[in-house]
C-alpha positions in Angstrom: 28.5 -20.6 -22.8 26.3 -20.0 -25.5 26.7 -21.8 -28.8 24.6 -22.9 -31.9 24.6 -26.7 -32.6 23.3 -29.3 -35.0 21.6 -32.4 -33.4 20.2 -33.9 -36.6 21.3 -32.4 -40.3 18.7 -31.0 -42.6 18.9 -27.0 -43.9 19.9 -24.6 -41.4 17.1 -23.2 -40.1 15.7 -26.4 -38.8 18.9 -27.9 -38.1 20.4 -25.2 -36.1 19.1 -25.0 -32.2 21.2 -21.9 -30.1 21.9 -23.5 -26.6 23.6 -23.4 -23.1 26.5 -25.8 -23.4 29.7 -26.5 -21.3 32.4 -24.3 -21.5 35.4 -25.8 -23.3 38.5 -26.6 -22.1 41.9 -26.5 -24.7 43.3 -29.9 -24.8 47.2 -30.1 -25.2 48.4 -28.2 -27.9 45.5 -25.9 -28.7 44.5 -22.6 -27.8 41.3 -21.4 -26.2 39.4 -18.5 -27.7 36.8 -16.3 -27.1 35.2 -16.0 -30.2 35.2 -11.9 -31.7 33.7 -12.7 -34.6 33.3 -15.6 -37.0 31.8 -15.3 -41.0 29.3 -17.4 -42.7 31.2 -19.9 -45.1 29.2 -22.3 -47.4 30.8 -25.1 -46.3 29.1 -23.9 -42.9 25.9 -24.6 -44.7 27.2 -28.1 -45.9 28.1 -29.2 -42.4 24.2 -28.3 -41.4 23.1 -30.5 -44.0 25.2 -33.3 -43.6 26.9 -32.6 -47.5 30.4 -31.4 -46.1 33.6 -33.8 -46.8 34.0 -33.6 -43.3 30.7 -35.0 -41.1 31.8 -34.2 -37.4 30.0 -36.6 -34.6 26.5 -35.2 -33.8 26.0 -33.1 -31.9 28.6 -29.9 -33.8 28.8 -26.7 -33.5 29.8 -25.2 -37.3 31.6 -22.5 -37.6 34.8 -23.1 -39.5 36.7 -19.9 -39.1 36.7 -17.0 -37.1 38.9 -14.1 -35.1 39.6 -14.5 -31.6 41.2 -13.6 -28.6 43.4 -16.1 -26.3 41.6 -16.8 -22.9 43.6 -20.2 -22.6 46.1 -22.1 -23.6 46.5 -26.1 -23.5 49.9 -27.9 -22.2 52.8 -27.3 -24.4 51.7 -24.0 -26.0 54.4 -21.4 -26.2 53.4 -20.1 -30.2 50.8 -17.6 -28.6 49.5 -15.9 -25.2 46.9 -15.1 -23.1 45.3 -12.1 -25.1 46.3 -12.7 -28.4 44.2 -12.0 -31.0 44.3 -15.1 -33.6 42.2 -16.1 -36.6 42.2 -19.1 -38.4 40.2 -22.8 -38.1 38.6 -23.7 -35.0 38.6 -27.6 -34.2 35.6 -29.6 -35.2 33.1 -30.3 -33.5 33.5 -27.1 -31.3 33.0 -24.2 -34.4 32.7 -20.4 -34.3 29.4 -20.3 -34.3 29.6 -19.6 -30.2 31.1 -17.6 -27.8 34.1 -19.9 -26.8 35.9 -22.3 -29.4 39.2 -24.6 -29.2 41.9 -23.8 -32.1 44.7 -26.1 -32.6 48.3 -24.2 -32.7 48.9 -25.3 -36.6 45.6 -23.3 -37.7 46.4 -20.8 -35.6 47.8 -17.4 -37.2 48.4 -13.4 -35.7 45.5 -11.8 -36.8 46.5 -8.9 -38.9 46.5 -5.3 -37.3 45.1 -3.8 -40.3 41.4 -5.4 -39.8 39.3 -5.1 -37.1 37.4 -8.8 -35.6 34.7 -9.0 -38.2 37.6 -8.2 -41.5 40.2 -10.5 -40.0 37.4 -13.4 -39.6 37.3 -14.0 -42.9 41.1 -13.5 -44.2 41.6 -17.4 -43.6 39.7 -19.5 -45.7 38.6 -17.7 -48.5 41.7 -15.3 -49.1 44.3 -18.3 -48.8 41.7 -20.5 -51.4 42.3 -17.5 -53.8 46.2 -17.0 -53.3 46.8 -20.5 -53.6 44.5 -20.8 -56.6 46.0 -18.3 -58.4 49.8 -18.3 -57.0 50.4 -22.0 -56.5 48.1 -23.5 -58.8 47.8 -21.3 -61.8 50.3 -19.0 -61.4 48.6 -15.9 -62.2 50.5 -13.3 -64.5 50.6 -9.6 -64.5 48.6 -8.2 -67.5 46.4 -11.9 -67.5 43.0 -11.5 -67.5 41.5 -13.3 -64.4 37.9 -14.5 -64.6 35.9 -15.0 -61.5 32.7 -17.2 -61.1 30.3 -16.0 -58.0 32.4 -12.8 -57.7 30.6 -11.8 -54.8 31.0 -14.7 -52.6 33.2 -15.6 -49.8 35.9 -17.3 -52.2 35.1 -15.3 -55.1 35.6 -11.4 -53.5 38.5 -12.8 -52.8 40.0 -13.9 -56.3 39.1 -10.5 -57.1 40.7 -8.6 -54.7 43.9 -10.8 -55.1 43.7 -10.8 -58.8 43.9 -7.2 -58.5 46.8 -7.4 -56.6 48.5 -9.3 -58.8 48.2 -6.8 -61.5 45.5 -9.0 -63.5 42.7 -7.5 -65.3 39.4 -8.8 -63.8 36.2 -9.7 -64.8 33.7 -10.9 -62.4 30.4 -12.9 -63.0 27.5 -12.5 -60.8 23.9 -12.8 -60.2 21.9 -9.4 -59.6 22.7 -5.9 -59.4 23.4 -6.0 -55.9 26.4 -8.2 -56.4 27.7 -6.7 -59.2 27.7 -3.5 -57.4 29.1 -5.3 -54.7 32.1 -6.3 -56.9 32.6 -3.6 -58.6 33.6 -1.7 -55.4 35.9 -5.0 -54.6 37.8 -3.2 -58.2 36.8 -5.9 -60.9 37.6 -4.0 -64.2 34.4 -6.0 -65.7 31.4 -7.0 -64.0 28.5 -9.2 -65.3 25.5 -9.9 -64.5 24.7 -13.8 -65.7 21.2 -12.9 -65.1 20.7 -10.6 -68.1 24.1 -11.1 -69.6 25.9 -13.4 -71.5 29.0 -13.4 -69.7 30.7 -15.2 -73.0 30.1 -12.9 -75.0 31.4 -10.2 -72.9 34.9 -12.0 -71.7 35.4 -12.4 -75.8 34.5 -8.9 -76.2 36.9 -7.4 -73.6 39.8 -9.6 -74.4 39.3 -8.9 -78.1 38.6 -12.6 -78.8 41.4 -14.0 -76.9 39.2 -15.1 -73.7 40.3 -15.7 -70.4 43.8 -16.9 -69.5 42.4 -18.1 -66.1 39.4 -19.0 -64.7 38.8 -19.3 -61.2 35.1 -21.2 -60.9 33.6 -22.1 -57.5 30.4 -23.1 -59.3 30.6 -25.8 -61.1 27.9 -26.9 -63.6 26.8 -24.4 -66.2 29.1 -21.8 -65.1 32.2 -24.9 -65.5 30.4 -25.6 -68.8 30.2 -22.3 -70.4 33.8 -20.6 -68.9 35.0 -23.9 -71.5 33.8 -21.4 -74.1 35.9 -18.4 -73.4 38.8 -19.9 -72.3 42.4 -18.4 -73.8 45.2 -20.4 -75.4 47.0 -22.0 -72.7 44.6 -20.9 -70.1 44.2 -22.5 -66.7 40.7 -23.4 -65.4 40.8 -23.7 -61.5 38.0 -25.7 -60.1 37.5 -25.3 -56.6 33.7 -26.3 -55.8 30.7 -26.8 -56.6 28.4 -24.3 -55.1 25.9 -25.0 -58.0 25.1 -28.5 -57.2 26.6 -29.9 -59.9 29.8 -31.5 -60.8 30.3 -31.1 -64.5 32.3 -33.8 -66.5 34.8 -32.0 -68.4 35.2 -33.3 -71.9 39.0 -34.2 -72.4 38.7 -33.8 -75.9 37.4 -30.0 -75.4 40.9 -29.0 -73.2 43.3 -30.8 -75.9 42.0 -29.0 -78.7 41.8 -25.9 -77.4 44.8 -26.6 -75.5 44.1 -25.5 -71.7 44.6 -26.3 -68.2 42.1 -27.9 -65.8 43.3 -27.6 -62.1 41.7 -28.4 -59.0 42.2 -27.3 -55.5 41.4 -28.8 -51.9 43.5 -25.8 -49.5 42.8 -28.3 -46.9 45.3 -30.5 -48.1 48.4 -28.0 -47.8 47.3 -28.3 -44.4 48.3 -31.8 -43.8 51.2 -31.2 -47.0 52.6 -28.7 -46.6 52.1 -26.6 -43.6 54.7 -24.4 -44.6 53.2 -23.1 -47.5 50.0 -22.2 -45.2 52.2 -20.2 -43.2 53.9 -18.2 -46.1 50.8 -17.5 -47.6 49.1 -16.1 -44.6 52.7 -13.6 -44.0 51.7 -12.5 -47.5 48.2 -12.0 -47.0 49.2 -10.0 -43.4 51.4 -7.9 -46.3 49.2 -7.0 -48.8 46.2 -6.0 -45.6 49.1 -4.0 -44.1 49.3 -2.4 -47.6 45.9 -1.9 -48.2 45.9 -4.0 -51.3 43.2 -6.6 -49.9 40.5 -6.3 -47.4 37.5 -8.5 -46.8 34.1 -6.4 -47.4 31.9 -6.8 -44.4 28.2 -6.7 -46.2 26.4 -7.5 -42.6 27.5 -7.2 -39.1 25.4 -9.7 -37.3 24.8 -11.1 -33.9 25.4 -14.2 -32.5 21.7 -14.7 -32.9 21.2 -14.6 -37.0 23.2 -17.3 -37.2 20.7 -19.9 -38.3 19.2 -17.2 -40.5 22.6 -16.0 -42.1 23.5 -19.1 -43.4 20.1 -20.1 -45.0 20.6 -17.0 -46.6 23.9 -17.9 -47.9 22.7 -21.5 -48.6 19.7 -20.0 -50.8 21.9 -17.3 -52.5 20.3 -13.8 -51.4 23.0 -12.5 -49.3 25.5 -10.7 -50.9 29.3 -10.0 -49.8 30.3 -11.8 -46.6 28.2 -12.2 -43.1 30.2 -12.1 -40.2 28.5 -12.6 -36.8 29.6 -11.2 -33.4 28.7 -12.5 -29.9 28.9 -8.8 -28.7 26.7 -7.9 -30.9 
């Protein structure tokens, strides 16, 4: 089979090589897929240079979710079938990013029927960040005003869409026109563009002074530093990385007197948790696709080829909406 691999980290262009490999075999418990379609995630671009939490044994394959269909299943499998299409987390160091991939059973989900390969690649990661952020950790209100940091990111398009679902007002920040048409069509009510606008002034504006009641910031650093500024009474500020570079150090003092929340999420913990919790979040994500109320925007259908261009793309932040790539492309 085909498949892109790292041998030695460094940015993804020179780290990634695309290569004959052995075809894999599902150990006990875990399915074998052939991959459909898997996006481009910037923890992807992490793992190729060696900045990921997780550093799977050289050499890996990244890749860490995709859509798939069964083509094997290892001893003791009876959740899923030969032809099944599944999405979810493939099993390190055997990614998406080639045409066969292990998944084990417990990151395993029914893909929904409502989105085709490349949609239903990127339902997992992103879209349950964003429901737990906002559902388990902040607990998004109807009639709150949600504001989103990198709108038109993988995690970020995401918040919006399920912001909207929630019956939140939305505002979205974002760097360029491109993006912010990009969100816009995702149905923020507000978009920015940090680039020529000051997006405090704006949230302050729109909420009549009150600010945001949550803040969902994949960022970090300025963006952290500056949502601080337009935050609500009693609002929650949900940190979930820092795709900036830099960690800020919130200043305890600042969230006493203006008396607000800061949260943090790691999704991969409910995984090891609370399982449960990953499985009622992805019934309710299969409900609000079936209702058309969320739907992952496809910005570039790719082949299995781009790869190592796509995510240095991602990784130097030109693309805008998500990448998926395809082998049958």
């Amino acid at each position: 089979m085909k498949a892109w691999r790292v041998h030695e980290v460094g940015q993804p262009r020179d780290a990634l090589t695309f290569e004959d490999v052995a075809d894999l075999e599902p150990k006990p418990g875990e399915l074998l897929v052939k991959v459909l379609a898997a996006p481009a995630n910037f923890p992807d671009v992490l793992l190729c240079r060696g900045e990921y939490q997780i550093k799977p044994p050289l050499p890996f394959t990244p890749g860490v979710e995709l859509c798939g269909e069964v083509v094997g299943l290892g001893e003791g499998v009876t959740e899923f079938a030969v032809g099944d299409r599944v999405i979810g987390m493939p099993s390190l160091p055997n990614g998406g990013f080639a045409e066969l991939a292990v998944m084990a059973v417990a990151t395993a989900f029914p893909a929904p029927e409502a989105l085709d390969d490349a949609e239903a690649s990127a339902l997992s990661i992103g879209y349950q960040t964003g429901w737990f952020a906002l559902h388990r950790r902040t607990q998004l209100q109807a009639g709150e005003t949600l504001l989103v940091q990198a709108a038109a990111g993988g995690v970020g398009s995401a918040a919006v869409q399920l912001g909207k679902a929630a019956g939140a007002k939305v505002i979205g920040v974002v760097g360029g026109p491109e993006k912010a048409e990009y969100t816009r069509a995702l149905g923020a009510d507000l978009v920015v563009d940090r680039h020529s606008e000051d997006f405090v002034g704006k949230v302050k504006d729109y909420t009549g002074g009150r600010g945001a009641d949550v803040v969902f910031d994949p960022v970090g650093g300025e963006s952290y530093s500056k949502s601080t500024k337009c935050i609500a009474f009693e609002g929650r500020i949900i940190v979930i990385g820092f795709a900036s570079g830099t960690i800020p150090s919130p200043g305890l003092n600042h969230a006493l007197i203006k008396n607000y929340s800061i949260i943090g999420l790691h999704w991969g913990l409910y995984n090891a948790y609370d399982p449960a919790a990953i499985r009622e979040c992805h019934a309710e994500l299969t409900r609000l696709a079936d209702a058309g109320d969320i739907k992952p925007m496809i910005s570039e259908r790719l082949g299995l080829s781009d790869v190592a261009d796509g995510l240095a793309r991602l990784g130097e932040g030109t693309t805008v909406g998500r990448l998926a790539f395809s082998p049958g492309r």
